[in-house]
N, C-alpha and C positions, 0 to 999 in steps of 0.2 A: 678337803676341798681347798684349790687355790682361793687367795684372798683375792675379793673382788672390789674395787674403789670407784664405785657405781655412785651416783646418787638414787633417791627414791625415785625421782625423775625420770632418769634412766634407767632405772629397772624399771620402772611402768612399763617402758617402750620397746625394750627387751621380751616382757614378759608378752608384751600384745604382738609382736613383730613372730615370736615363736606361735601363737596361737591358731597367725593368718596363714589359712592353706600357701599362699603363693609368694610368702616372702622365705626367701632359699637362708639355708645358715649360713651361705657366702654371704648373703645380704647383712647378715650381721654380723659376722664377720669384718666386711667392711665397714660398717660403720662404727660399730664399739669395742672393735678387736678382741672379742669371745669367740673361740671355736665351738663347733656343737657338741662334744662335751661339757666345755665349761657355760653355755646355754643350760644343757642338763642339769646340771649341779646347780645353777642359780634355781630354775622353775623348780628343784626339788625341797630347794629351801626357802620358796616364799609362797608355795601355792601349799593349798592342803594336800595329805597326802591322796583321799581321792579326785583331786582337781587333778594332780600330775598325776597319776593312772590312766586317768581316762586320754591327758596330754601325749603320754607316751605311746599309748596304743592307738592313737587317730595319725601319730608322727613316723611311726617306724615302719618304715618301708614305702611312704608318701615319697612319689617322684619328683613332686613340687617341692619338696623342701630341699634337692640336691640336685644343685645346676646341673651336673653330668647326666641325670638322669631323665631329664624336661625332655618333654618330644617340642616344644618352640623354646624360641631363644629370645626373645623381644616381644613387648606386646606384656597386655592383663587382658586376662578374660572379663566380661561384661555381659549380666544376664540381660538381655533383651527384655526382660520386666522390670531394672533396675531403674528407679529413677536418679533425673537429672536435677544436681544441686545446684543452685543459682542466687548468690546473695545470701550465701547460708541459709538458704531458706530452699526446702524441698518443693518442687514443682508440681502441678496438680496435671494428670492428664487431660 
């Protein structure tokens, strides 16, 4: 495995940024300059190995994780029963 000069911090955010269906590994990429490879390599060495199993089989082949493959280019999705945060405080219907 290449060495990685992450803090704890930044592998939190790493590790939560690979988890979300709609953040692309260009997204991370750009910001922490890990390719999806070395994404891989880090989730394989700080999650359990059935946490990265299950990562890897929800990840591989998801077209939200690889910009070229998005059918939208801009935009996040938003489920229509999502609520609206206000004040850090979640809002009541």
């Amino acid at each position: 495995m290449t060495e990685l000069h992450l803090s704890d911090l930044e592998k939190d955010r790493v590790i939560e940024m690979a988890w979300e269906d709609r953040t692309t590994f260009d997204a991370i990429l750009l910001q922490f300059g890990l390719k999806e490879q070395q994404v891989i390599e880090l989730m394989r060495v700080e999650l359990k190995l059935s946490s990265f199993r299950r990562w890897r089989k929800r990840v591989q082949g998801r077209k939200t994780k690889h910009e070229k493959l998005r059918d939208f280019k801009e935009g996040r999705f938003k489920c229509s029963r999502q609520r609206q945060i206000n004040n850090n405080k979640i809002s009541k219907r």
